[in-house]
C-alpha positions as a Markdown table, in Angstrom:
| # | Residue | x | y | z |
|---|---|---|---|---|
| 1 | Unk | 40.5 | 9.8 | 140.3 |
| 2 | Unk | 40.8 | 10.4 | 144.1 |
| 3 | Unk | 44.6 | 9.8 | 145.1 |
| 4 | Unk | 43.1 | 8.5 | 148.9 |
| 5 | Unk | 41.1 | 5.8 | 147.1 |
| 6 | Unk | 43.6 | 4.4 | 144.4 |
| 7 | Unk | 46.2 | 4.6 | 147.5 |
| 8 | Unk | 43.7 | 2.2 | 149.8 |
| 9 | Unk | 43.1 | 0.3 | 146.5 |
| 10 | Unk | 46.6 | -0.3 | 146.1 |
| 11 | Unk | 47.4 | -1.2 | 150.3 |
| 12 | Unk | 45.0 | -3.6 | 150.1 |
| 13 | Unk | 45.8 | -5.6 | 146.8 |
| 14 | Unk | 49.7 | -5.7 | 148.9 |
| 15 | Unk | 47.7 | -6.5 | 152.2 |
| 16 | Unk | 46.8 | -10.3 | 152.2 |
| 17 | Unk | 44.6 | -10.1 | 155.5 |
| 18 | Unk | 42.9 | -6.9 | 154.7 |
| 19 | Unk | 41.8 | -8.9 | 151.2 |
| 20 | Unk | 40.0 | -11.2 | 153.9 |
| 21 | Unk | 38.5 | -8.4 | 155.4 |
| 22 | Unk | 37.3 | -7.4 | 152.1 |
| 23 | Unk | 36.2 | -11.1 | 151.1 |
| 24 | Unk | 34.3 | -11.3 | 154.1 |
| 25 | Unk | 32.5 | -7.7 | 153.7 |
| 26 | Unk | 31.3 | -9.3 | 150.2 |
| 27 | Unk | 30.3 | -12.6 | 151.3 |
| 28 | Unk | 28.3 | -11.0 | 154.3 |
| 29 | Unk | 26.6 | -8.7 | 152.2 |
| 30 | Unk | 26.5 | -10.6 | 149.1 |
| 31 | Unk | 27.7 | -7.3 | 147.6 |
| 32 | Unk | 30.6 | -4.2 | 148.0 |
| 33 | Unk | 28.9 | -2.4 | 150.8 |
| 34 | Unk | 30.4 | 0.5 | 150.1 |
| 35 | Unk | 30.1 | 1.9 | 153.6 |
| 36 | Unk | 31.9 | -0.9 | 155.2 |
| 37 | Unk | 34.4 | -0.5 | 152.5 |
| 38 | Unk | 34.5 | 3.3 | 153.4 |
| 39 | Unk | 34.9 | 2.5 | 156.8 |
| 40 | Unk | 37.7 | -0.3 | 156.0 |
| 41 | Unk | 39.4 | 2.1 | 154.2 |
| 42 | Unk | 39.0 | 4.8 | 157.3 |
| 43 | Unk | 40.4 | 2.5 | 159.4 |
| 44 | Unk | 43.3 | 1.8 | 158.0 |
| 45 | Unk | 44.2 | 5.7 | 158.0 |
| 46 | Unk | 42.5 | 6.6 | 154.2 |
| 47 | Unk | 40.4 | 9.5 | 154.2 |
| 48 | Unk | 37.8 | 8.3 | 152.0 |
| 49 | Unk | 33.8 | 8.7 | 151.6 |
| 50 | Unk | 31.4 | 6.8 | 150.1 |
| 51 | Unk | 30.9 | 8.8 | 147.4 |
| 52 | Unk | 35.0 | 9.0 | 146.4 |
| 53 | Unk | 34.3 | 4.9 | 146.3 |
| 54 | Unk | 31.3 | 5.0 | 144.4 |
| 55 | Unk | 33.3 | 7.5 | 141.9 |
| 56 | Unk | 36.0 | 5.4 | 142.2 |
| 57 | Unk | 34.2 | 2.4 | 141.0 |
| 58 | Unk | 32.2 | 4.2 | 138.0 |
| 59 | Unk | 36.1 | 5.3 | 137.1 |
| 60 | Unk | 37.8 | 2.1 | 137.0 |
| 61 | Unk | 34.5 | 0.5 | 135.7 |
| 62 | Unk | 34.8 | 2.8 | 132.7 |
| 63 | Unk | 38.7 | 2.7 | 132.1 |
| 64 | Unk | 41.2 | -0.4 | 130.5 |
| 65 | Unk | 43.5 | 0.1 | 133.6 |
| 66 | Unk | 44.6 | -3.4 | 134.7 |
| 67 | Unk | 43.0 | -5.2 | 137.5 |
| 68 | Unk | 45.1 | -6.8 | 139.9 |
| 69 | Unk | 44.9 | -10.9 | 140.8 |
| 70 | Unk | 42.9 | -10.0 | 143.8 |
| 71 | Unk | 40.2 | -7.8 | 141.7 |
| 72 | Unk | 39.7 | -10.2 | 139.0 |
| 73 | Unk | 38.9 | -12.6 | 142.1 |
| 74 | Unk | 35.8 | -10.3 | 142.9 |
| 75 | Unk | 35.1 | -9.4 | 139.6 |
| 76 | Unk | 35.1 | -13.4 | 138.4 |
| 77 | Unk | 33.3 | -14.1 | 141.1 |
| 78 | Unk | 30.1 | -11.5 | 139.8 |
| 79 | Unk | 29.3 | -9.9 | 143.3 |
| 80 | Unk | 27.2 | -6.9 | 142.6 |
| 81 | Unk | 28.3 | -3.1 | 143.5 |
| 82 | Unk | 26.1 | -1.9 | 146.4 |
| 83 | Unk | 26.4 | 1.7 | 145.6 |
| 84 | Unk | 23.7 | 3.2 | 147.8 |
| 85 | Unk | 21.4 | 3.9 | 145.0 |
| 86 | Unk | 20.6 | 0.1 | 143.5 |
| 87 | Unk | 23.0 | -2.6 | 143.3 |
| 88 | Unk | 25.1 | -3.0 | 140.2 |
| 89 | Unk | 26.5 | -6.1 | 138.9 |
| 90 | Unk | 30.6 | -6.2 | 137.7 |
């Protein structure tokens, strides 16, 4: 698992406004555009890629790790995975 990503996973489920940044990225899209997550995640001092996210995602989509309040919100609420190559739906 890439230690940038979990670390940016794990700011933003303690980050209430950067959850609204992420909210919004999903409602504009009507997806997880990976690259605006990327680039959230670069902003916020992560060094991330697109492709760590898109391994992240196939890792945690794979795994019985618990999903935090904030990630069963997204989940629940079925917005598909943009993941560059098709859009996958959680």
């Amino acid at each position: 698992m890439n230690a940038a990503f979990d670390a940016f996973r794990k700011h933003a489920n303690q980050n209430p406004e950067l959850q609204r940044e992420l909210i919004h990225i999903v409602e504009a899209t009507q997806s997880f555009d990976l690259t605006a997550l990327t680039a959230l995640a670069q902003r916020e001092n992560f060094n991330v890629t697109v492709q760590d996210a898109e391994k992240f995602i196939a890792e945690i989509a794979g795994n019985d790790d618990e999903l935090s309040d904030f990630e069963l919100e997204m989940v629940a609420a079925g917005a598909p995975i943009n993941c560059g190559r098709g859009v996958k739906q959680l």
